[in-house]
Residue frames relative to the residue before (quaternion, step in Angstrom):
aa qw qx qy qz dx dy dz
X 1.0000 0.0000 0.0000 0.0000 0.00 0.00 0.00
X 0.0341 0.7979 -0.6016 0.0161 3.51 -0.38 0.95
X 0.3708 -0.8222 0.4207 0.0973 3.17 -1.48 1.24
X 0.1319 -0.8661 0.4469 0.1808 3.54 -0.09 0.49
X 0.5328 -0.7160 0.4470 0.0614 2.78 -1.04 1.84
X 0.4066 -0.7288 0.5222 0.1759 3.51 -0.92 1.76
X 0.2836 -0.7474 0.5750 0.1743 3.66 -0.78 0.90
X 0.7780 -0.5612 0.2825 0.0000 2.88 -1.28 1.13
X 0.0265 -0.8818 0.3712 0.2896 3.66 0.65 0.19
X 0.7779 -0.4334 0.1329 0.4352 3.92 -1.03 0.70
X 0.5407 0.6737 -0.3321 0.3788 3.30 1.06 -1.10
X 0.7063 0.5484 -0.1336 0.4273 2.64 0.59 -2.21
X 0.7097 0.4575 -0.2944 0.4477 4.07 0.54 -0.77
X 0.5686 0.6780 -0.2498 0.3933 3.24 1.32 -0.66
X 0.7949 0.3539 -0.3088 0.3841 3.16 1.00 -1.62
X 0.4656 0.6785 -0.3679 0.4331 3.57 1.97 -1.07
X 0.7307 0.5295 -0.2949 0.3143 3.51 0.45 -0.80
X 0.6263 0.5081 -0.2153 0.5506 3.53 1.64 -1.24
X 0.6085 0.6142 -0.1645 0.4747 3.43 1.61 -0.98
X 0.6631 0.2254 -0.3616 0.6154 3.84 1.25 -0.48
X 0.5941 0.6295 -0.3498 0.3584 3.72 0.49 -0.26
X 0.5919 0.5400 -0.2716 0.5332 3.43 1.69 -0.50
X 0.6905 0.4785 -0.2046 0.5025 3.25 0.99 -1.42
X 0.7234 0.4228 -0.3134 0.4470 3.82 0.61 -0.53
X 0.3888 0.6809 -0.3443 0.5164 3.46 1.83 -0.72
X 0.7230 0.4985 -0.1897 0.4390 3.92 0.27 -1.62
X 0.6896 0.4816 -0.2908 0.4559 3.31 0.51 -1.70
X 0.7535 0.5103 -0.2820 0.3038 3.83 0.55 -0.48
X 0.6578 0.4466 -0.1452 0.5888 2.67 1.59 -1.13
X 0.6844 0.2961 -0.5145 0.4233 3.38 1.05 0.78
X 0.6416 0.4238 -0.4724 0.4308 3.29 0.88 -0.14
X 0.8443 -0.3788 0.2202 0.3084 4.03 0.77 0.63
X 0.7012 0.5746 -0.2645 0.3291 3.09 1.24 -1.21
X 0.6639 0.2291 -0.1863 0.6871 3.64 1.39 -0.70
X 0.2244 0.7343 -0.6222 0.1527 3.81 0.65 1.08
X 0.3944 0.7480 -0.4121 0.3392 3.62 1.52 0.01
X 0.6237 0.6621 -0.1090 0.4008 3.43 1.29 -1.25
X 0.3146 -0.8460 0.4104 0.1300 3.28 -0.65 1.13
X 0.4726 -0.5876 0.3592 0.5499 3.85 -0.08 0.77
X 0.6709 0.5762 -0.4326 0.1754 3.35 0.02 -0.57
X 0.4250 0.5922 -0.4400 0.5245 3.60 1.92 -0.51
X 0.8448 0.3206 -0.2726 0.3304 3.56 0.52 -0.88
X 0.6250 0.3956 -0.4582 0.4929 3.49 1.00 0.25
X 0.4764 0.4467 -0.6233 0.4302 3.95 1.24 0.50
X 0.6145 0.5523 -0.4530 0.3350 3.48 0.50 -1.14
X 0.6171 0.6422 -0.3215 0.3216 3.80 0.80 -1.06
X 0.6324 0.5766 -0.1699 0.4886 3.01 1.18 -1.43
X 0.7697 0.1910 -0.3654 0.4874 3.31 0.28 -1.32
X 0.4983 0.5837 -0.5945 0.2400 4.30 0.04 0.46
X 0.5043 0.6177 -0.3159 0.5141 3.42 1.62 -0.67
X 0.6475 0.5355 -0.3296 0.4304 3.48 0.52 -1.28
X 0.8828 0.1523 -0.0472 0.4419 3.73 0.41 -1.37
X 0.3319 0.5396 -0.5184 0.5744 3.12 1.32 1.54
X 0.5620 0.5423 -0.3494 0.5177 3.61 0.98 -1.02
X 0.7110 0.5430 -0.2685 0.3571 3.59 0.23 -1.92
X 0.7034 0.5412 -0.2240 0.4027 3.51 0.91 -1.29
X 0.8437 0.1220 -0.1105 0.5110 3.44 0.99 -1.05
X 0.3533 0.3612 -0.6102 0.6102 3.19 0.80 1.46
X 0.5833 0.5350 -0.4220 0.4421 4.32 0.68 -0.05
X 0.5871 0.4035 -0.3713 0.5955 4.02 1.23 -1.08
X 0.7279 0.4616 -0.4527 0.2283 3.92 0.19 -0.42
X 0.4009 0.6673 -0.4404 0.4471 3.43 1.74 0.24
């Protein structure tokens, strides 16, 4: 029996994508390596996961 895996719709890849890019963004910049970085990259990045979390699931209510 083989399941087939529901794909994903742009939005939705978008926000996951801004959403691992934030989290790997942080994780460096706490362990030092991107200690170069000003919080503010990471409270845009924050922001824009909200933004294209919103976009996406105001997109499934179409």
């Amino acid at each position: 029996m083989s399941r087939r895996l529901r794909r994903l719709q742009p939005a939705t890849q978008i926000f996951l994508g801004f959403l691992a890019f934030t989290a790997v963004v942080w994780l460096l910049r706490g362990l030092g390596i991107l200690s170069f970085l000003p919080g503010a990259v990471i409270w845009i990045l924050i922001l824009l996961c909200f933004g294209t979390g919103i976009f996406s699931s105001l997109q499934k209510m179409r």
